[in-house]
N, C-alpha and C positions, 0 to 999 in steps of 0.2 A: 251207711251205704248197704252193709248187710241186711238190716231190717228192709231196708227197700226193695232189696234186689229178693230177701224172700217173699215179700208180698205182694210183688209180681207176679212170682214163680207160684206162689198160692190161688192167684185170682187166675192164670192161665190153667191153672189145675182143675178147676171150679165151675171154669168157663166153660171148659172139655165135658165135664160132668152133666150139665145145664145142657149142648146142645147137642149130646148123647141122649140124652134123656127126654127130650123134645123134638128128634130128630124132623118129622115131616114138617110141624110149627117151625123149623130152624132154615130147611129146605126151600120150603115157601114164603120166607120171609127174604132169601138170598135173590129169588129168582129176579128184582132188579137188579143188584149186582152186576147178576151173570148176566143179564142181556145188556147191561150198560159197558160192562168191561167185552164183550165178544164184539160191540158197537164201534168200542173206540181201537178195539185192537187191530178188527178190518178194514176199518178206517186209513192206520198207518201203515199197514200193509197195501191198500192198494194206491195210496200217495208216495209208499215210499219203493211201492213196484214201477208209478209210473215216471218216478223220478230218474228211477234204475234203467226202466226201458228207454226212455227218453235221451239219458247220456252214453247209453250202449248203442243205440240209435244215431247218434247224432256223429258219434265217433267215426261210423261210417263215412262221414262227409267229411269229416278233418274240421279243425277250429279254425283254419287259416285258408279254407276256400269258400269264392263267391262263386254265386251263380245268375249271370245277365239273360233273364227270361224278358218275354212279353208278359206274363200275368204275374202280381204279388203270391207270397205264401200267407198270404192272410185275406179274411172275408171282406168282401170290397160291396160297397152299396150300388156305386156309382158303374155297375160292371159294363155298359156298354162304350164306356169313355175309356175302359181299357182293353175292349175289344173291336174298337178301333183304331189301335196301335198298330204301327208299321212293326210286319214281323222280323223276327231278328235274324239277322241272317250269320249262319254258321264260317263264313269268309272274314269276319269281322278278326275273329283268333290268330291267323294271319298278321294279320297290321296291330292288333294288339305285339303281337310278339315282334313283328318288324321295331315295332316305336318302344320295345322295353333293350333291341338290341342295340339300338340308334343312342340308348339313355342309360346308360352304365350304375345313373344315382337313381335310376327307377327303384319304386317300392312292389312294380308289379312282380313279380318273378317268372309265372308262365300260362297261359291261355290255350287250352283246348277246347275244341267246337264238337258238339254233340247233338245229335236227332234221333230218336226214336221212333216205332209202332208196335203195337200189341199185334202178336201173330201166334198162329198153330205151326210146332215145328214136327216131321214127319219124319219116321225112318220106318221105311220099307210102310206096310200097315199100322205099326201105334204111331199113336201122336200123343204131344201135349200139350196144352192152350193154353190161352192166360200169360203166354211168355211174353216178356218185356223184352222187347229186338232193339240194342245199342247199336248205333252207328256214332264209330269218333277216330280221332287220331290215334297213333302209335304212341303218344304220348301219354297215355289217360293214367297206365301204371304210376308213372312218376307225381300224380298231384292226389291218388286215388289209392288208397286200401286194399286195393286187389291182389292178391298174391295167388300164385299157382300152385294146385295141388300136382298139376302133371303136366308136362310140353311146357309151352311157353305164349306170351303174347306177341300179333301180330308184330312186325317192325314194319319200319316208315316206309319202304318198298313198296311191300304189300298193298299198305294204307296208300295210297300216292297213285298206285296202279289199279286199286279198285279190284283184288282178285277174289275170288269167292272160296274166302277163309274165316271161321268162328272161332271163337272160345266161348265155350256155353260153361253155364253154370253149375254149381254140385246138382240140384235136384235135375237138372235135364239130364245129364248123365246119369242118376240114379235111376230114373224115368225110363230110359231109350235104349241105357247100354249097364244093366240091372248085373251083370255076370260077366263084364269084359270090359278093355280098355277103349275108350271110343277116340283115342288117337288114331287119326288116316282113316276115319272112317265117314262117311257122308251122313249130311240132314240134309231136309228138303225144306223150304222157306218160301211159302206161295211162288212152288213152280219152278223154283231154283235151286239147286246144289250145292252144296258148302263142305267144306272138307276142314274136317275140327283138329285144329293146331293147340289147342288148350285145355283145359280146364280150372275153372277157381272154384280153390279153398272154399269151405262152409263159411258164409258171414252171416245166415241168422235171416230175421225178419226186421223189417222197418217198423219200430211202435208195436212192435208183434201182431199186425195184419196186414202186412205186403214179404212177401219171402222176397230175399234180396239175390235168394241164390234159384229163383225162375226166371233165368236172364240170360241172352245170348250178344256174344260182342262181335260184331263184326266192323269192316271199314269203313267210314262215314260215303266212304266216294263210289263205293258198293251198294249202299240202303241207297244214297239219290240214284243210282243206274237203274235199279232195277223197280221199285218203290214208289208210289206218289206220297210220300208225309205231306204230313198236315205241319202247316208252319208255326203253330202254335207252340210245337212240341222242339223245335230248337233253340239253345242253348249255347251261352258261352259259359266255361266255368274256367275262375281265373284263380290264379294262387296269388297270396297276396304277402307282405309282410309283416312277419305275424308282431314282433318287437313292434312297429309302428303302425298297428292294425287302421284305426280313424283315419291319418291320414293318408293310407293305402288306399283306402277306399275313395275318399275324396278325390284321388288323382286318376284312381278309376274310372269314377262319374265320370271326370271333367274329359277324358278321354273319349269315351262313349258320347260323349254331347258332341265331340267334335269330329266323330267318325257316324254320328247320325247328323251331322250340319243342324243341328240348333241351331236359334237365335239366342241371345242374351235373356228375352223376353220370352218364350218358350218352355214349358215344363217339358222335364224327362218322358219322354216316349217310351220307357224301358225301365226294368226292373234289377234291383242287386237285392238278391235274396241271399240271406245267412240264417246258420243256425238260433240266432235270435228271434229270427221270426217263426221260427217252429215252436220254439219254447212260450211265446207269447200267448200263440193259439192257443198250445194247450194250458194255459195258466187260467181260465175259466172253468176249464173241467175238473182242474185240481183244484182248485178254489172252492168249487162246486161241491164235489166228495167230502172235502172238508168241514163244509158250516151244514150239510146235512150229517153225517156222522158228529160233528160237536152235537149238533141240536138231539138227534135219537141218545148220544151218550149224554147228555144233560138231563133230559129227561127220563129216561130209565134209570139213573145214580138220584135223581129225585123223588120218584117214586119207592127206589128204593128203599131209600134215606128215612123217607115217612112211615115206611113199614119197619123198618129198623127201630126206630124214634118209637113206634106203637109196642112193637113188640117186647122192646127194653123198656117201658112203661108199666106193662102189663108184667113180666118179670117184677120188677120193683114191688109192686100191688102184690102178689103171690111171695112174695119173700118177705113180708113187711117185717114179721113177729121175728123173722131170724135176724134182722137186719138191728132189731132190737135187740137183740138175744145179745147179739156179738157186738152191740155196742154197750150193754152192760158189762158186759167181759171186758173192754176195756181197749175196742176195738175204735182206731183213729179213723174221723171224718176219710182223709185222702185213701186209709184201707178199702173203706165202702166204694168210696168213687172209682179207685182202680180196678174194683171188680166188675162194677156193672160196666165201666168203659171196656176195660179188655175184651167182654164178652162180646160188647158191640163190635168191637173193630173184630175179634175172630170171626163173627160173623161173616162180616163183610170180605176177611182173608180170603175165606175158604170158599166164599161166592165168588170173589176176585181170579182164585186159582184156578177154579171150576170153569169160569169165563172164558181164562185164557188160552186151559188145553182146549177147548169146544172150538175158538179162534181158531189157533194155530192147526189143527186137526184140518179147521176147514181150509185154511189155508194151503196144506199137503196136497187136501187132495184135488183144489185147483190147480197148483203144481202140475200133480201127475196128468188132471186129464188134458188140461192146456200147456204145456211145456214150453212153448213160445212166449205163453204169459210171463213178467217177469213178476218174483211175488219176493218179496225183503221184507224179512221177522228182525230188526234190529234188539239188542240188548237195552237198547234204551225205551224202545218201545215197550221191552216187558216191563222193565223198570217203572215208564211210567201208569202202566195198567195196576200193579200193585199198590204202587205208592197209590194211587185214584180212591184204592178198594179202603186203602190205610185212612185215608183225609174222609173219605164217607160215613166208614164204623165212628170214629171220632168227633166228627161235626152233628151223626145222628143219633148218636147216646152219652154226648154231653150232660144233656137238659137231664135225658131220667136219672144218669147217674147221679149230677150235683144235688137234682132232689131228693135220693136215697141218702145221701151223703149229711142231709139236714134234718132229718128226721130226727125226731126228739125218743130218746131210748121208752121213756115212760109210753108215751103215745101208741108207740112200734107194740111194743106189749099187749097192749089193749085190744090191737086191730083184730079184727075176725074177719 
């Protein structure tokens, strides 16, 4: 074990010497490596960012709420057979919860009805646009993530009375009211005045390209008074049980079918959209990332490989006489082979290593300039960028080294 453990320690000595010595030959021979290990490293970086943003994402909705639209969360061919569905109407949430209170073994738990519009909200001269205008019940807190930074959210009164009361989002308050508290203080909402009873907490961005918190809530029976929506954009969102999630659902449907009067014979007019179906969508783009980054990191660790495999070749060829030398001396076949293989895999370490700050580097500084991007460097991911670099030095200077390793001492001698 001694003897081994030195003639490792010898041939890492050697190897140090060798691509010291040859350093640009050594540099240029990495350069697959390094573009195969920085290939697969952003690779898992940006699979295991969208994996990240996706469950940070979704967290938002809760694992245990649906949502009864008119149109799917997924790409539809057939889109005018779903744009000929009767639109849903936000009264339905109602008789949902009348028939969850009629039924004590119900697996529904609770139904809020929700409509929105995109609108510019106004205080005094700025504005800001692009905001997402919520109309829903006093209930949304209890199935919903929303927690308050400041004041509180509307109660059922309000909601029931239709008064013209918001809770706008952290970015509108940062937006409108940059240096003060914008509690009792008024927005303007095409034409109307709202007097803001809230504010929510920072929640981030959706998938990191919709801000969650360019949003204003106000009371469903408010947005219908003053508002024409479009009916597309209403929504039942129901909480369900989560222990018995499947057959919640299916008691859902069968509910829905029977507060839209189906037939027996009749397909759903309506939609129960879940977090499943987001995840579905994106499961082609991650898919996609994926067999294009294998294929560039296959190919650059092959190219590598060959240049590795040349250059640990050409090493052998330039060292023959010594190779003889030191196997007159009385130096063992597996001595020779652990030198030309170590050197290979250092090779490839130190391309590997190279690779990976370059990665992660680049990684930082999509961090900094995207911040909303999520971007996850896993342990395992470096682990397996190294091991990569480990299996390539190895597989690519096998062949020179075993035939350094057979070389006949007399021959070695000879060579010029």
């Amino acid at each position: 074990m001694k003897r081994l453990l030195f003639e490792f320690t010898e041939s890492v000595r050697i190897a140090g010497q060798q691509i010291r010595a040859n350093r640009m030959r050594s540099l240029l021979t990495m350069l697959g490596v390094i573009i195969g290990i920085i290939a697969v490293t952003l690779m898992g970086t940006a699979i295991g960012g969208i994996d990240v943003g996706v469950n940070r994402s979704l967290s938002m909705i809760g694992d245990d709420i649906v949502y009864v639209q008119k149109w799917p969360w997924r790409g539809v061919e057939d889109w005018w057979n779903f744009r000929n569905r009767r639109p849903i109407r936000t009264d339905y949430a109602d008789q949902i919860n009348d028939y969850v209170a009629g039924n004590p073994g119900s697996r529904i738990k609770l139904a809020v009805p929700a409509d929105s519009i995109m609108t510019r909200v106004y205080r005094g001269e700025n504005q800001v646009s692009g905001i997402f205008t919520l109309g829903t019940s006093a209930d949304l807190p209890l199935i919903s993530k929303v927690e308050m930074s400041d004041g509180r959210f509307f109660n059922d009164v309000e909601a029931r009375a239709g008064r013209n009361v918001a809770v706008i989002g952290f970015d509108v308050a940062d937006a409108l009211f940059p240096s003060e508290t914008p509690l009792g203080r008024e927005i303007r909402i095409r034409g109307q005045n709202f007097t803001i009873i809230g504010v929510a907490s920072r929640q981030g961005s959706f998938l990191g390209l919709w801000s969650m918190d360019s949003i204003v809530m106000i009371p469903l029976t408010t947005l219908r008074r003053y508002y024409s929506t479009r009916s597309d954009n209403a929504e039942i969102r129901v909480q369900l049980d989560k222990s018995d999630y499947a057959e919640s659902k299916l008691e859902l449907a069968g509910l829905m079918r029977r507060l839209r009067r189906l037939g027996p014979e009749q397909k759903n007019d309506f939609e129960i959209n879940e977090q499943e179906a987001i995840r579905e969508t994106l499961a082609p783009l991650r898919n996609g990332i994926a067999f294009a980054g294998l294929f560039i990191t296959g190919l650059a660790l092959f190219v590598g490989a060959i240049g590795i495999m040349n250059i640990t070749y050409v090493s052998v060829k330039e060292r023959t006489r010594e190779i003889g030398t030191r196997k007159a001396l009385g130096a063992r076949r597996r001595t020779i082979l652990m030198q030309f293989l170590v050197e290979a895999v250092s090779i490839c370490v130190i391309g590997g290593a190279i690779g990976l700050g370059i990665a992660l580097a680049i990684a930082a500084l999509i961090g900094a300039v995207a911040p909303n991007f999520p971007v996850a460097v896993s342990p395992l991911l470096v682990t397996v960028a190294l091991g990569l670099s480990v299996l390539t030095g190895v597989l690519s200077g096998f062949a020179p080294a075993w035939g350094a390793s057979k070389l006949d001492p007399v021959e070695a001698l000879r060579y010029e």
